[in-house]
N, C-alpha and C positions, 0 to 999 in steps of 0.2 A: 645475503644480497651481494651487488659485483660491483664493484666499482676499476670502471678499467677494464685492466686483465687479470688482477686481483681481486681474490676474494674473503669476505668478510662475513663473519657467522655470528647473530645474534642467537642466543637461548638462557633460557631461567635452569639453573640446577641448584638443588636443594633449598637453601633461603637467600641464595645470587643470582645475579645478572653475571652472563658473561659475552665477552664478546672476543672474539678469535679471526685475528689476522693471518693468513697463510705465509708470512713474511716471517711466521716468529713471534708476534704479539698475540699475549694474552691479559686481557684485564679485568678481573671478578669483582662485581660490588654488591653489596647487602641491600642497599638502597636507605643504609641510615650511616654507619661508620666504619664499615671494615672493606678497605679497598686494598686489594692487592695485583700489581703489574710483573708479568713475566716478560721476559724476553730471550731471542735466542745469543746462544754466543758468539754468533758472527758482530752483535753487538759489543763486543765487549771496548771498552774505553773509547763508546760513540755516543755517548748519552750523556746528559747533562740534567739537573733541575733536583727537586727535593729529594731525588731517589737516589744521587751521585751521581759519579761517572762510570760505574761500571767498570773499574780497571782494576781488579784484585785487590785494593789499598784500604782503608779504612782510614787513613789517618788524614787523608785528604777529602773527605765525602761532605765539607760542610764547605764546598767551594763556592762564591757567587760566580755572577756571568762575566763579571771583569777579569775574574781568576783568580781572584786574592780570598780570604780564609775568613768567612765569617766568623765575628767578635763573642755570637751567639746564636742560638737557636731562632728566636724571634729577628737577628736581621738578617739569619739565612732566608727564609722565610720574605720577608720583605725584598730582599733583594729579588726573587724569583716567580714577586706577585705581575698577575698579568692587566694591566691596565686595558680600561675601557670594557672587561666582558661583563657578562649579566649579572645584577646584583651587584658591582662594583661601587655603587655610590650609597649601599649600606651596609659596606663591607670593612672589617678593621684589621690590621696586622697583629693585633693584641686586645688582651681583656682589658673590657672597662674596669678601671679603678683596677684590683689585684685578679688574677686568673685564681681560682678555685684549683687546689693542690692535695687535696683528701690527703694531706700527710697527720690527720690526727681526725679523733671522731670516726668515724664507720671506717676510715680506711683499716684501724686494726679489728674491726669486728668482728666478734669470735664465728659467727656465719658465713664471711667472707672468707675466712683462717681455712673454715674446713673447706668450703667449698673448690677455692684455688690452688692448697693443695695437692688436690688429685696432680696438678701438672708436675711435683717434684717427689712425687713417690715412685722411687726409685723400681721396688722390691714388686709391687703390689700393685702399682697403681695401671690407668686402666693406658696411660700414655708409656709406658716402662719400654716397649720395641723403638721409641721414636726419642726417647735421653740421651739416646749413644748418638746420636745424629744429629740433633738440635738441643742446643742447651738452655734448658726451660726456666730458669732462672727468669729470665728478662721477658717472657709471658708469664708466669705467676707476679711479676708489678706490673704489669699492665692489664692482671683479671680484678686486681686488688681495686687498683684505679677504677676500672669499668663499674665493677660488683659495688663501692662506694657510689658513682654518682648517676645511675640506673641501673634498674634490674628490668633487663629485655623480656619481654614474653610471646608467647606463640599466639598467631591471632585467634578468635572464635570459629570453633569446628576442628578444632589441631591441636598437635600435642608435638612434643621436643624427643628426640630422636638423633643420635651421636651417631648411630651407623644407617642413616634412611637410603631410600632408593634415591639414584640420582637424577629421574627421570622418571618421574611418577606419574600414574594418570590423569590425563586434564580432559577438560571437557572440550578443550582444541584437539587433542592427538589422543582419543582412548587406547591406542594401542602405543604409547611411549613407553613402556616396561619395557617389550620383546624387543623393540630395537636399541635398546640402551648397555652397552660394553664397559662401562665407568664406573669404578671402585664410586663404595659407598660415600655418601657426605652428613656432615651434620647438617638438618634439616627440621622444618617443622613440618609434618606430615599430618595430613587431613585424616579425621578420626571413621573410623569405617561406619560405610552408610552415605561418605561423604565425600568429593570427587572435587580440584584444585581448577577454578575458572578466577581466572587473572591473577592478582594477590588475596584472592577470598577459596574458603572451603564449603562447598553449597552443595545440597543435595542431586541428583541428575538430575532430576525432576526440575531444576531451577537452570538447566545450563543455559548459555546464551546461541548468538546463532553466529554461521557463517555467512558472510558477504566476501565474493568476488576476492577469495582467500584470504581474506581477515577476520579471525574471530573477534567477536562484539558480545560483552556481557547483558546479560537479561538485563531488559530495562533501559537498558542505556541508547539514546541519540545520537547520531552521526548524519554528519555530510556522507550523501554519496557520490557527489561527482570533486572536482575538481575548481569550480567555479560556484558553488553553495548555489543550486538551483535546484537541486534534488535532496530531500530532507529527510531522512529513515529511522524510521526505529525498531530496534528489536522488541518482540515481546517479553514477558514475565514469566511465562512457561508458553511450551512449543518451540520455541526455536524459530519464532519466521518475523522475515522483513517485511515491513510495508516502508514504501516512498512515498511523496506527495512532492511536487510542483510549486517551487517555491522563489525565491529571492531574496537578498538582504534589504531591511530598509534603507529610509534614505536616512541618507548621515549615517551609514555603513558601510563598509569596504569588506572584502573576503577575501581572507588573508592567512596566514600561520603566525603563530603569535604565542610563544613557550611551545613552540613545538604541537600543539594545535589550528588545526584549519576553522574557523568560524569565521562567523558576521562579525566584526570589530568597528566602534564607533572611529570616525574618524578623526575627531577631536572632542575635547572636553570645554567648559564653561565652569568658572570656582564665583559663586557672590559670596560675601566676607561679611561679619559684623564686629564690631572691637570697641573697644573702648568706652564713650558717653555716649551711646550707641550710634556710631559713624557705621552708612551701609554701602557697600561697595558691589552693584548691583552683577551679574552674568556679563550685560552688555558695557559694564564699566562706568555707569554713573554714581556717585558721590554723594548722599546728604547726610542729615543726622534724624534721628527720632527717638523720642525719649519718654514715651508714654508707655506706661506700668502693666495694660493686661494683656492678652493672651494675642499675639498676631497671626497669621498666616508669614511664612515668612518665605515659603516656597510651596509651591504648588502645579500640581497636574491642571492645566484648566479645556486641555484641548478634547476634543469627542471621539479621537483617534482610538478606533481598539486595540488595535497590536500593542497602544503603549503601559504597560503596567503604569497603576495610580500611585499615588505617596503623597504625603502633606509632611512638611518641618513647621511646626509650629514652634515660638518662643516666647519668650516672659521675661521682662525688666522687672529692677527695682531700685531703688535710690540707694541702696547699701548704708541708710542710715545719717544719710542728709539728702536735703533738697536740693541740693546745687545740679548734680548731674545722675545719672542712670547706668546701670552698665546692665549685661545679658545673667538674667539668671537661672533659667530652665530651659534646655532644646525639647522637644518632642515630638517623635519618629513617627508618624501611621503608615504603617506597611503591610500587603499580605494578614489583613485581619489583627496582626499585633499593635500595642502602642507601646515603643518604649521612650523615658521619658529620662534624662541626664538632667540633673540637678549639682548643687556645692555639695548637698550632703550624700547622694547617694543613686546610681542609678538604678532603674524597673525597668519591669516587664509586667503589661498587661496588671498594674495594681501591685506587684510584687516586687521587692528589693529582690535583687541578684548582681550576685559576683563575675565580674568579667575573668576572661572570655563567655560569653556564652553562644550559641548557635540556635535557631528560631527558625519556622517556615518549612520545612525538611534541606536546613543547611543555607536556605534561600538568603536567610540575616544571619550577619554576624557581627558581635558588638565584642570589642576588645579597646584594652591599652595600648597607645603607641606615644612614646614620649610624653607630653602632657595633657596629651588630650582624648578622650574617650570618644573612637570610631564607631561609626554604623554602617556596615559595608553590605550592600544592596547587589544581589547577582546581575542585577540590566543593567550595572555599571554606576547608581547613585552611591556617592559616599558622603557622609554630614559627620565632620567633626567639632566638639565641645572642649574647651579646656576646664571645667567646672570653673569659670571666673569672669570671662567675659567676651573670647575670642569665638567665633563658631564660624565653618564654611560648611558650605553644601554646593559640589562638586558633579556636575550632571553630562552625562555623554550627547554628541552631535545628534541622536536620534530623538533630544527630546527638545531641539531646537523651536520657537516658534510656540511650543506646548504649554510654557511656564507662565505663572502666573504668581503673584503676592508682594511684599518686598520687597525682593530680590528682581522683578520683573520678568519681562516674557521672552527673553532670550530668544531677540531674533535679530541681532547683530547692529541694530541701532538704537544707542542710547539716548537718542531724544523723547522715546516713548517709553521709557521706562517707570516714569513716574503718574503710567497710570490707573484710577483707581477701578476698586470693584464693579464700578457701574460703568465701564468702560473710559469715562473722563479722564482727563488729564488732571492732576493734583496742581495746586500754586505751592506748597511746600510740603516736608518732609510728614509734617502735622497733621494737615489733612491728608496724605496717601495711605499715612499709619491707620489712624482710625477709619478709615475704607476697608481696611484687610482684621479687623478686630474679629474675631470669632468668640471670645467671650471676656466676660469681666470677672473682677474676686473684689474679694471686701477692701474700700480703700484705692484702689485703682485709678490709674488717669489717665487719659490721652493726651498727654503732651505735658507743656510749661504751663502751669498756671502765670496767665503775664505772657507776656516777652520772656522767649529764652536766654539765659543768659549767653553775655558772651565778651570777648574783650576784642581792642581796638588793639593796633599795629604794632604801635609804641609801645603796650602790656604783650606783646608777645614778642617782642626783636630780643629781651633779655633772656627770652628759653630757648634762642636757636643755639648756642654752645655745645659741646660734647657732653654737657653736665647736664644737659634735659635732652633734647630733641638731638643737636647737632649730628652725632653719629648717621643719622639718617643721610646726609647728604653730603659725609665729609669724603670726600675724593680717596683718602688714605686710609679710610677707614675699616672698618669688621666688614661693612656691606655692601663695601665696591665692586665685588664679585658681584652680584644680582643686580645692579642697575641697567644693563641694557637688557633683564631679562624681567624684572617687576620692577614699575616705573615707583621709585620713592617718593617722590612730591606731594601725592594726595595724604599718604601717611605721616609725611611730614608737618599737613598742615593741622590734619588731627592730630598729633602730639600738641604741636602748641597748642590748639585748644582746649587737650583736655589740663595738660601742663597746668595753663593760664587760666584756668576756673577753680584752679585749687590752688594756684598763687605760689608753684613750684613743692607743695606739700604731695605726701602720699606716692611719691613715684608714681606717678601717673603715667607720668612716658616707658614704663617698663611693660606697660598693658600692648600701646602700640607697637615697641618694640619685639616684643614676643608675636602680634598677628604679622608682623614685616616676618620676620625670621622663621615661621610658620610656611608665610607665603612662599619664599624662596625655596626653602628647603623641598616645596611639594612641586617644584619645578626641577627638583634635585642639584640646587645651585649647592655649593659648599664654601662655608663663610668660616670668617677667623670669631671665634674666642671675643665675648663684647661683655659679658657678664663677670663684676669684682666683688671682693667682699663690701664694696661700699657704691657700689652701682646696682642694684637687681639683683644683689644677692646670688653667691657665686657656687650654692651648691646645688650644680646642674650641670649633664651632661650634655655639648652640644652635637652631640651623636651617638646618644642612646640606643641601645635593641629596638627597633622598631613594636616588634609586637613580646615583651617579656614573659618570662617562662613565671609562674603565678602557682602557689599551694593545690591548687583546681589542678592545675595542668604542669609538670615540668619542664617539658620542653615547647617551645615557641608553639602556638598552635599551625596547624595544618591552614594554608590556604593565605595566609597573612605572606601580602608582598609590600612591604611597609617604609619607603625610600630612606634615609636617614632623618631622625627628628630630634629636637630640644626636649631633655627630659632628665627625670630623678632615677638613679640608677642602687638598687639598693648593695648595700654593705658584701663583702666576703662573708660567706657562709649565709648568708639570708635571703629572703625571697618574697616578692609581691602575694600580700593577701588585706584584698580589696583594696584600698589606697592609702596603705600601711606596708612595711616590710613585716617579714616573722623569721626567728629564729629557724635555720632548718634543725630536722629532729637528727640528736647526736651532737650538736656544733655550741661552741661556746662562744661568747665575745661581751667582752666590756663595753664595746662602742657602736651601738646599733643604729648610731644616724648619720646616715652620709646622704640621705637620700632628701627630699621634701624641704629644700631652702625655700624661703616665701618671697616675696619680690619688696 
């Protein structure tokens, strides 16, 4: 493509991306971790940033932008982080707690031994033309490294190949061989029978099609215009478009958005629950409810078709007195599935399973992200649980007006929100609850037997200190940063309350404080440090891995865009399996809890 009077070459060779400046720039990437940048020598001592300055020297190449000589690696690095780009506000300049150093356990493993030797055999080996030229040392510790903390493999349909074509056939260009002039590369190459359409290896029979010089993979949907009014899709076999005549809904804009053109909501709606169950409705109304069965707690209620259906239902329970109630089961109805998040365990459809999982064909996906177990919804709903008493459920502009339960109908005025199932308006939290009931279990109640409890002025002026509540409103506080952006007052006034029904016992205020600190964070505010050893218990990260690499899955799952969240980060050398850390296999450690402080 041209930009200017320059020009710029995008293509895939062997298992890279490359992309080629006529100026002189070249930069190859894997599209998981091996990035490398060329440049011509008319650059030389014109370039700056993690790669040096390009001026024959070494001993100067850990320079910052001021000029002076980082201390270390990690504040070269910090010195030359780019503020404000994408992902920036779940990004860190260092590993939580220790960074993981394979310097014992598989890094000497006698598998790894043989393997990365090939690079320092001299005599024999298969690199011995390229010794005299490059000194391999310093790649044999970093296959060491590699070969330690993954072992890469070639996807389905493909096999590993050290000398492959550089320009193999695809079901875009069947004729890339004959025009291809470029020394071999190492590559994963498609197993015969079987022909390279996008990053997959599929038979011909399955290629996809062309539009208006774009290839598009079987199967897959696309925009075809400009303004998303034409909607196409390629087939499964055959290779042909069809369009249809379309538009974005309302409470949709079209847009690019990650580098994608789609329908994108235009704004989001979050209603909250926390504490003795304070609900904090879409359109922003306030009460409490504290009846024990089964609610509706969000819901589809509008007759619109375009909008996919879903129900959040939840379940209270006293936690072993009467005084007050907190959240004890979400549950998801989506796409046919039910998945249900509990303290002990969450399901699928009746079954225990370990998170990540994926449901629907990719539609649902339930993961870890800091403390809370997400359900992320492809039309844009997302419900999260902290297994204890915090839960939102998160809904895009298109289902404006739609909603119904608890949480209300999201239609931008809270005076009607507290209406019930048979259209009425509720006189309190009480009767709105039990309007939205969908079922009962043994023992169960709607509401306070009595008058709910509660305490007068005077029983709650003693919890507004930093020692219960205060932090919420203290000017100099952790959470000064998010007050012009989630207003703290009504959180505030649920602390005292819950505070003041347990007469300062049980940290109660560490409940609201974690749905405050939730809240901000999913606005991507960035707070100071509020949590001590003798406050809410201080062994928690307040900028966790959004979505943690788990025994199921090593690395982050795919698709997780997860802002920075509050959360238990496990140990050097260990790793999430189900809401425990585990030893990784190979690794040693005396001290396996760093993770799961309790409030």
């Amino acid at each position: 493509m041209e930009r200017g009077n320059n020009i710029v070459e995008l293509y895939q060779s062997g298992m890279s991306f490359f992309m080629e400046a006529d100026f002189g720039l070249t930069v190859q990437y894997d599209w998981q971790q091996y990035i490398t940048i060329t440049v011509a020598d008319t650059f030389a001592g014109r370039v700056c940033g993690l790669c040096g300055n390009f001026n024959g020297k070494q001993g100067d190449d850990l320079t910052t932008p001021n000029g002076s000589e980082a201390s270390s690696v990690v504040a070269l690095g910090k010195s030359w982080r780019v503020q404000g780009a994408p992902g920036d506000a779940n990004c860190g300049d260092e590993c939580s707690g220790q960074c993981e150093d394979c310097k014992s356990g598989l890094l000497g493993h006698l598998e790894g031994e043989i393997f990365c030797s090939l690079l320092t055999r001299i005599m024999e080996g298969p690199f011995k033309r390229c010794n005299a030229v490059i000194e391999p040392k310093f790649y044999k510790q970093m296959c060491l490294y590699d070969f330690c903390m993954a072992n890469p493999q070639c996807p389905e349909n493909s096999h590993y190949e050290l000398c492959g074509n550089p320009c193999p056939t695809t079901c875009d260009n069947p004729s890339a061989p004959s025009m291809c002039n470029t020394d071999c590369v190492e590559t994963c190459a498609c197993d015969e029978g079987y022909i390279r359409s996008g990053n997959q290896c599929v038979p011909p029979s399955e290629c996809g099609c062309q539009y208006e010089g774009h290839y598009v993979q079987a199967g897959k949907s696309f925009w075809g215009d400009s303004n998303c009014s034409k909607r196409c899709q390629c087939s499964k076999t055959g290779g042909k478009v069809t369009c249809e005549e379309t538009s974005c809904q309302s409470g949709q804009l079209c847009m690019v958005l990650d580098g994608i053109r789609d329908c994108h909501p235009t704004s989001y709606a979050t209603c909250l629950v926390s504490g003795d169950p304070h609900y904090l409705t879409f359109d922003g109304q306030r009460y409490n409810f504290q009846g024990t069965c089964v609610y509706q707690m969000a819901g589809v209620c509008s007759k619109d078709a375009t909008l996919e259906p879903f129900d959040v239902l939840v379940q209270n329970d006293f936690r072993g007195n009467r005084v007050s109630s907190t959240t004890k089961l979400v549950e998801v109805r989506v796409y046919g599935q039910t998945i249900v998040i509990s303290e002990q365990y969450p399901g699928v459809n009746g079954e225990l399973a370990n998170l990540p999982v994926t449901l629907a064909d990719e539609n649902v996906m339930i993961y870890k992200s800091g403390l809370f177990a997400v359900v992320q919804i492809s039309f844009g709903v997302k419900i999260s649980f902290d297994w204890n008493s915090v839960a939102f459920v998160i809904v895009p502009s298109t289902y404006e007006g739609a909603m119904c339960g608890l949480c209300g109908n999201y239609n931008q005025n809270p005076k009607d929100d507290m209406k019930m199932k048979d259209g009425e308006i509720a006189a309190n939290g009480t009767e709105l609850g039990q309007s939205w009931r969908v079922a009962e279990i043994p023992g169960c109640v709607h509401g306070c037997k009595g008058p709910c409890p509660d305490c007068d002025i005077t029983q709650k002026v003693q919890y507004e200190t930093n020692q219960y509540c205060g932090l919420l409103q203290d000017p100099q506080g952790p959470f000064s940063n998010c007050f012009s952006t989630v207003d703290p007052s009504g959180f505030f006034q649920d602390c005292l309350y819950d505070v003041c029904l347990y007469k300062g016992q049980n940290a109660m205020q560490c409940k609201t404080l974690t749905a405050y600190t939730a809240a901000c964070q999913s606005k991507g505010v960035k707070l100071d440090e509020w949590r001590t050893p003798n406050f809410c218990g201080d062994h928690y990260e307040l900028c966790s891995g959004g979505c943690p690499a788990t025994c199921d899955n090593l690395s982050p799952h795919i698709g997780c865009k997860e802002l920075c969240q509050e959360g238990c980060t496990c140990n050097k050398s260990f790793i999430l399996s189900g809401n425990h850390q585990r030893l990784l296999p190979g690794r040693n450690s005396a001290n396996p809890l760093h993770s799961g402080g309790g409030e």
